[in-house]
C-alpha positions as CSV (number, residue, x, y, z in Angstrom):
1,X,-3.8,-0.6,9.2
2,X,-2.7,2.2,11.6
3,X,-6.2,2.4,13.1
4,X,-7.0,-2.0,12.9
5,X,-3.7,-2.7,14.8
6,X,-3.2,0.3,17.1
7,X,0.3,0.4,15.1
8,X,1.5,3.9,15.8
9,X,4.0,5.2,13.1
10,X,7.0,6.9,14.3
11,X,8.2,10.2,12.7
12,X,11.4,7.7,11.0
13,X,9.1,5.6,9.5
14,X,6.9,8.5,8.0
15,X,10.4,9.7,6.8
16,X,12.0,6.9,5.8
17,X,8.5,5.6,4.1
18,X,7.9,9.4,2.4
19,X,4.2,8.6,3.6
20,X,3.3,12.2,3.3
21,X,5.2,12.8,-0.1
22,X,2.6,9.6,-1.7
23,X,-0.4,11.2,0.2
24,X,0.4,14.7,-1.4
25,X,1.6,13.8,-4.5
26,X,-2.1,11.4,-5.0
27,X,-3.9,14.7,-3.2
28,X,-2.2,16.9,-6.6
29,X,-3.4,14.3,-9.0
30,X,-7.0,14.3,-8.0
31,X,-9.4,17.0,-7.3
32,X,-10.5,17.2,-3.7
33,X,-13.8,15.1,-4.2
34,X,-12.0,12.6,-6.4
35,X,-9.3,12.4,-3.5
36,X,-11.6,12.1,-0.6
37,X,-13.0,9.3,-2.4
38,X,-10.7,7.1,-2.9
39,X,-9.3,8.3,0.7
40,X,-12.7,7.0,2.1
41,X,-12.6,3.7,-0.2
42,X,-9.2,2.7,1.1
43,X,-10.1,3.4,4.2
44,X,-12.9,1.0,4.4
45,X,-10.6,-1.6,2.8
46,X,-10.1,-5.2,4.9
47,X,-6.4,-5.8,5.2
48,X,-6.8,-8.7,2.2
49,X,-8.5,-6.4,0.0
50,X,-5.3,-3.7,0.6
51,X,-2.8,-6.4,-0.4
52,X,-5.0,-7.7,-3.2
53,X,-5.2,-3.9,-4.3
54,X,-1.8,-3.5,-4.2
55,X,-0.7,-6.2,-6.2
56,X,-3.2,-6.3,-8.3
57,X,-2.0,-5.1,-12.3
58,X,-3.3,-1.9,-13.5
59,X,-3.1,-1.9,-16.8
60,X,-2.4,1.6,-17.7
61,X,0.4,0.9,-15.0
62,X,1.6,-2.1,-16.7
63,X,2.0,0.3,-19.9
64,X,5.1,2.1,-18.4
65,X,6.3,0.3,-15.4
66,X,8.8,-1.8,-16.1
67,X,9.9,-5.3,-14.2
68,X,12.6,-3.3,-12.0
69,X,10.0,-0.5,-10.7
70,X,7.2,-3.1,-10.1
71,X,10.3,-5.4,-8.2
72,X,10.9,-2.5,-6.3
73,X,7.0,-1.7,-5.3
74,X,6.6,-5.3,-4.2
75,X,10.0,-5.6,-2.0
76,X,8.3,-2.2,-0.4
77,X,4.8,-3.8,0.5
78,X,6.6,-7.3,1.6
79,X,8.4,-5.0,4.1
80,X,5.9,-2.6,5.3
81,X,4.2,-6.0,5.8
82,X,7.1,-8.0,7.8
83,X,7.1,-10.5,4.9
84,X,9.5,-11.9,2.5
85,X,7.4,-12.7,-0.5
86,X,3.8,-12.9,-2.2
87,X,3.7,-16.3,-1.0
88,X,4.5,-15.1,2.9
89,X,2.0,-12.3,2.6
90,X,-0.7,-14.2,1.5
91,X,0.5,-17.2,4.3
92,X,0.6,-14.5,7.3
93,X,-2.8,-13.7,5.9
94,X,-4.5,-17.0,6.0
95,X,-2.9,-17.6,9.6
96,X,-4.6,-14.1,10.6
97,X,-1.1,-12.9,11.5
98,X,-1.1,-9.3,9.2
């Protein structure tokens, strides 16, 4: 989204976001082709298809996430997004505004 929008992220928002602590804890999961893989795939991903991604159910993440921790994931993503809800994100979608 950084590089579609020209949205620069500020040093508070990489802090306040712990952007880096996601990318290194992912990088310590994978092994390096494994990581620039899925790098690459999200990369290439349309804005939609992120979102979709995101709220998509995993099951293996369904078997120990529970209701709270999935609440809290979403509230995250509606406000990285500048949206309220599901139903806003997918609104602000259709009208082309995220």
């Amino acid at each position: 989204m950084r590089e579609a929008f020209g949205i620069k992220i500020t040093p508070l928002a990489r802090s306040t976001t712990n952007y880096g602590g996601y990318v290194a804890t992912a990088r310590s999961q994978l092994d390096e082709a494994s990581f620039a893989e899925a790098w690459s795939e999200g990369h290439a991903m349309t804005t939609e298809e992120a979102v979709e991604y995101a709220l998509a159910e995993d099951e293996a993440a369904a078997s120990y996430l529970s209701p709270r921790t999935v609440g809290q994931h979403l509230r995250s993503i509606y406000r990285k997004l500048g949206v309220s809800s599901r139903a806003a994100a997918k609104e602000a979608l259709e009208r082309g505004m995220i």
